[in-house]
N, C-alpha and C positions, 0 to 999 in steps of 0.2 A: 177802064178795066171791064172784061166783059162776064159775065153770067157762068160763063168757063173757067176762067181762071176763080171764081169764085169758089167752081163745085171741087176744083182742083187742087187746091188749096185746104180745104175740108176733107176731102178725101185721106189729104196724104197726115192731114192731125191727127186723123183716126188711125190710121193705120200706123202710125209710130205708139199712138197709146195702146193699140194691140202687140206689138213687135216688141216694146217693152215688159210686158205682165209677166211677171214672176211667180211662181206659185210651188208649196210642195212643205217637206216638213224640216224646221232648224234642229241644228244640234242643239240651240239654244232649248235646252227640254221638251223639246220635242213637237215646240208650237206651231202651229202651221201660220202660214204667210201667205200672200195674196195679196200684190200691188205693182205698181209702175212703178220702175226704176226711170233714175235719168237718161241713161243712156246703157242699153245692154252691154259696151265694151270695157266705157271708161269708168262709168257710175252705176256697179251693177247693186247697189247697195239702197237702203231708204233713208230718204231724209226728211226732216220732219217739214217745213217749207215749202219744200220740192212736192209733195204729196198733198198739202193743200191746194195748192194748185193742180196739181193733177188731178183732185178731186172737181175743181172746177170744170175744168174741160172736160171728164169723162161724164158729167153731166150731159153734154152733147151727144153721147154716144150709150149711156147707159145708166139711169140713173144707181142701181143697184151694185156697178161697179163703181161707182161715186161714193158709196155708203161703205162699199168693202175695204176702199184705201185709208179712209178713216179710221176703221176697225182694225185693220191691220197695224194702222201707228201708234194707236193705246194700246197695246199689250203692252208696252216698250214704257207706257207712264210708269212709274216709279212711286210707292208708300206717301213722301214727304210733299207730289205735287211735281215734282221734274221730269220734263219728257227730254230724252237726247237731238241731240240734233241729225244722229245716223244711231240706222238700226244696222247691225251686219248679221244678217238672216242667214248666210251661205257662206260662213267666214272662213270656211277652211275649202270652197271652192275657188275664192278668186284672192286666194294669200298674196299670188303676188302685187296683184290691181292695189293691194290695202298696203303695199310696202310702198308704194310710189306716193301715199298719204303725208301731211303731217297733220297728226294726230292724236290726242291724247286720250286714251278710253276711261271709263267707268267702269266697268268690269270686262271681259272678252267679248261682248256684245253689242256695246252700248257705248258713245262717246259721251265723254266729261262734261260738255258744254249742250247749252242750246242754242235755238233760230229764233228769227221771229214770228211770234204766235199769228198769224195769217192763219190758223188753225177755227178762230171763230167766223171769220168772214165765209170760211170754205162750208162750215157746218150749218150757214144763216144761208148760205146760196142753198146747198141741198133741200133743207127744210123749206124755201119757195119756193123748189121745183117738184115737190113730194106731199108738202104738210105732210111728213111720218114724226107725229109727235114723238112715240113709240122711240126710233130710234134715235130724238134728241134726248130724250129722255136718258136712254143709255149713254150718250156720250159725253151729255153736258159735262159730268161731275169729275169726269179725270180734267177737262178742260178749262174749268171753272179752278181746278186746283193746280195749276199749271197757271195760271194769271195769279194765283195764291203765291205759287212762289217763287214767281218772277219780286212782286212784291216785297218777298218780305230778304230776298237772298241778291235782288239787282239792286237794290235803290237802300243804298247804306245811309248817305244823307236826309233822307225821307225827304225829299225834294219833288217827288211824283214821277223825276226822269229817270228810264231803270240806267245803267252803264253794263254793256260790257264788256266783259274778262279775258278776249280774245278778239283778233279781227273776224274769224270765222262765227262765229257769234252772232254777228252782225247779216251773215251773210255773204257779204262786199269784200271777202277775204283779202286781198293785193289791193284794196283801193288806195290812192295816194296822199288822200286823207290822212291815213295811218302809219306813211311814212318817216314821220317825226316823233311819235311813239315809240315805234320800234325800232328809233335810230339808222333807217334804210339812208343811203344817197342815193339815188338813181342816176345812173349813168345812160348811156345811147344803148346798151345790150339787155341782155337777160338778165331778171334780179331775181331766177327762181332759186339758185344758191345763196344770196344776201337774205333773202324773203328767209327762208329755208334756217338757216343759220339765226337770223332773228328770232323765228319760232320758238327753236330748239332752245335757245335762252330764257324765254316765257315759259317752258314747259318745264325748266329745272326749277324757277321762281316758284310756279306753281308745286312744285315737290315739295320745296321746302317748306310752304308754310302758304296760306293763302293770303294774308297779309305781304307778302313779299312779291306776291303775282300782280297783287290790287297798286303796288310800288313801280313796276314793270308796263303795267297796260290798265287803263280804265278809263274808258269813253262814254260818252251818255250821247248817244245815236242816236240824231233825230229821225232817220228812217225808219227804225227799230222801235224808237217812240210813238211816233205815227201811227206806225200799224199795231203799237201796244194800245192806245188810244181807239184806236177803229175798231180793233178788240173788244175790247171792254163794253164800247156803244151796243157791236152788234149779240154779245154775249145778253144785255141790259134788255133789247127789243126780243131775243128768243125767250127770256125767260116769262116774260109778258104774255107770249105768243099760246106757249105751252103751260101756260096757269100756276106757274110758279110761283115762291111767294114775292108781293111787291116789295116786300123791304129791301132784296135782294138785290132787286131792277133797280130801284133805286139808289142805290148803295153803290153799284156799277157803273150806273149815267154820273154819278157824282167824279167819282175817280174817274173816269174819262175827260170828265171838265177841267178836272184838277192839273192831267197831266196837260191839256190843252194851254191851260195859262201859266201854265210853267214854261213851255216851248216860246208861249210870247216873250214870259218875264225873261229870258235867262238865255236864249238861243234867238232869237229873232235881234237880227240887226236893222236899225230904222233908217240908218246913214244907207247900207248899201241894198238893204231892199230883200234880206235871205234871211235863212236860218245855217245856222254853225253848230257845228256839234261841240260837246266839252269835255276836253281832257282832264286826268288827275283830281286831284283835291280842290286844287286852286280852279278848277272849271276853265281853264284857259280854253277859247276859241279857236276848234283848225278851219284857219280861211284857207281852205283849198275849197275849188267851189265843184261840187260833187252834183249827180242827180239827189242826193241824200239833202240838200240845201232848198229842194222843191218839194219834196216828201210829203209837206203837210198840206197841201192842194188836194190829200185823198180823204180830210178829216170835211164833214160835211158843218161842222160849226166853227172855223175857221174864218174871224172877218174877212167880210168881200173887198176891204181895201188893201186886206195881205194878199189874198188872194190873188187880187189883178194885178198887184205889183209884180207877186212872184210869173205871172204869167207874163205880163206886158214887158216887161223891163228886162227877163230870164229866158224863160221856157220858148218864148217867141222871139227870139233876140236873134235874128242869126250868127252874132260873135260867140255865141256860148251854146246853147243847146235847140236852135233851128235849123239842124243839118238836112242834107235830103231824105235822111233814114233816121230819125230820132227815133228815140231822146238819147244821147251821148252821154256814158254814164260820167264822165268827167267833160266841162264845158271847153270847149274849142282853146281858147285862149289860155289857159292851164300850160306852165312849163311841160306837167306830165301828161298830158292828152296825148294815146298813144293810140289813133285807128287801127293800123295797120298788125298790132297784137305782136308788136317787136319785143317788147319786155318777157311775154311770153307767161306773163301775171295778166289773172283776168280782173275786171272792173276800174281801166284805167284807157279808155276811154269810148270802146263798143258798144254797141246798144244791145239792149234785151230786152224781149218779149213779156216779160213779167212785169217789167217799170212800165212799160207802155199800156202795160193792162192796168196797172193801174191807177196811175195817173189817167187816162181815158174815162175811168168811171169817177174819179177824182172831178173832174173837171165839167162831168153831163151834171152832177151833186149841183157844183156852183154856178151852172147855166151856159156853161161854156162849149156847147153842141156842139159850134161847128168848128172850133180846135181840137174838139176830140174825133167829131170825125174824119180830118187830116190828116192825125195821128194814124187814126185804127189804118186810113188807107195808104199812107206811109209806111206800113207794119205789112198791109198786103204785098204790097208790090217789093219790099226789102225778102218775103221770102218766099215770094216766087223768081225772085234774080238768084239771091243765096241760098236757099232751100232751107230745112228746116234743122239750122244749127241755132246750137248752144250762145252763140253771141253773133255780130255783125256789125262789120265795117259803117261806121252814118256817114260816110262819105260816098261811099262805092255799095255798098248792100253786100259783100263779098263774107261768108259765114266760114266762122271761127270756131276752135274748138269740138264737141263732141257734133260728129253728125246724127240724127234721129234724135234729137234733145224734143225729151216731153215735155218739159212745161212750155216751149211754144206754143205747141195743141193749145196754147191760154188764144189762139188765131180763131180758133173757134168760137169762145164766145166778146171775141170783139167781133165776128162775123155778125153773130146773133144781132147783137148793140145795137149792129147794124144794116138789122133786116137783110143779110148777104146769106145767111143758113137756112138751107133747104132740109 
């Protein structure tokens, strides 16, 4: 790959996180906005995930529009500590985009659920590329209360693992993981009406009573745990950083330990070498084996004998997640490994740019360089064949889904990683 295709590559991350920014005043009382959507046609909305990442990559390109995407998604924090997982800032411009949703709101604004807080890692990148105490200062404390009540409102069991309430929740919305959950079969076609229809069932449960929904759907996501864990660490090291109090920092590195060896005690399979998420009450394990089963290779105290396994035995396996274009969000050998985006449901077997980012810094953590940078340049060359979409074929590099999808720009700083960013 030459010095071109590098600059090339770079170029076109920046210019989709310009082509996305959004800016101007909501109905929502009259706030103003300023951020990158996912994709101006299909995603013209924010989401909370979506935007820490976006925070990351416009790092690349401006630290002070890094600072602004942030601030833009705390207005949306909430009294009790809940930030939603979408803000709809222009909800009566793209009515119909929001009717193609499923989705249950919070009030006309704001959705019901949230993501995963990725939100500290993004605030702990800025403050390396700024030291602007000043503005951790201002953010920590919606964020800090947002890990509050994940706490105290995901983790019923007081187990350390949070569960959530919804597949989108999670993120991984259609993954197949969750097919037994929500009673899906999947057949050869499209299960965006079975998906759809499933929902719709979750979103009456949750009417009736919340107790009735926690009956219906309740996962404890080791992805979701992960980056709840990775959280909590890099929330621990900022408060250190900016002279906060230590009991705090310490209070934080603890619960991050705690949910760490819970993931061993209770999700970690020693027969097959993974981690399984858990359903219901009874914590039953879905073996369907997901990217969400490698997760914890982004947790930097993580033993190095879980570690290698999860790498030696998985991630490098070419039967499960060593395709030409990894990482395959569902492993090869999966009934529902679906490259080709037949089901027309995403996270069921495409790769994306955000896993790759992070497992890639996952993996430099536990010394694993030069898997990560195979990866980062498997990610190069996947979107310079497909361009810069929403998901992609690991077989073919062929892109799916929204074209000009911003959290790719996450290309940039795997470029950096790797000394490729001019």
């Amino acid at each position: 790959m030459s010095e071109p295709d590098f600059g090339r590559l770079a170029a076109n991350a920046r210019r989709v996180l310009v082509a996305n920014r959004r800016s101007g005043s909501s109905d929502w009382d009259g706030r103003q906005f300023d951020f990158v959507c996912p994709s101006a046609l299909r995603y013209p909305f924010q989401w909370l995930w979506d935007s820490a990442f976006h925070a990351i990559a416009l790092l690349h390109l401006d630290v002070e529009l890094a600072k602004q995407e942030i601030r833009c998604l705390l207005q949306a924090a909430q009294p009790d500590g809940f930030i939603p997982h979408m803000v709809l800032w222009e909800r009566s411009r793209f009515k119909g985009v929001l009717a193609g949703y499923n989705l249950a709101l919070s009030n006309p604004y704001i959705s019901g659920i949230t993501q995963p807080p990725v939100l500290a890692r993004a605030v702990e990148r800025i403050y390396a590329a700024t030291h602007d105490d000043q503005f951790v200062g201002e953010v920590l404390p919606p964020i800090q209360a947002l890990f509050e009540w994940l706490a105290a409102h995901r983790d019923g069991d007081r187990d350390s693992l949070l569960a959530v309430v919804q597949p989108d929740e999670s993120g991984l919305d259609a993954s197949p993981k969750y097919d037994g959950p929500l009673g899906l079969t999947p057949g050869s076609g499209s299960l965006v009406e079975p998906l759809a229809a499933a929902m719709r069932q979750l979103f009456e449960a949750r009417d009736r009573s919340a107790e009735a929904a926690l009956n219906v759907f309740e996962v404890e996501d080791v992805m979701f745990n992960a980056i709840y864990a990775d959280g909590l660490r890099c929330l621990s090291r900022l408060i250190a950083l900016v002279g906060l109090p230590d009991s705090d920092s310490d209070r934080l590195e603890r619960r991050s330990s705690a949910v760490v060896q819970a993931l061993m005690a209770k999700c970690w399979d020693e027969e097959r070498g993974v981690f399984w998420d858990l359903c219901g009450r009874e914590e039953q394990q879905l073996r369907v084996l997901t990217v969400t089963s490698l997760f914890p290779l982004i947790l930097d105290d993580l033993d190095e004998p879980v570690a290698n396994r999860l790498i030696n035995e998985h991630l490098t396996n070419p039967a499960e997640f060593w395709t030409p274009f990894p990482i395959p969000s569902v492993a090869i050998h999966e009934p529902a490994f679906d490259p080709e985006f037949r089901t027309r449901c995403v996270w069921r077997g495409p790769s994306w740019v955000n896993v790759n980012w992070y497992l890639y810094w996952g993996l430099r953590a536990h010394g694993h360089s030069l898997i990560a940078s195979e990866i980062a340049n498997r990610t190069f060359d996947m979107l310079l064949r497909g361009g810069q979409y929403e998901f992609f074929n690991p077989l073919t590099a062929e892109g799916y889904g929204a074209p000009d999808f911003s959290w790719s720009s996450l290309v940039l700083d795997l470029l950096a990683g790797e000394g490729k960013l001019e």
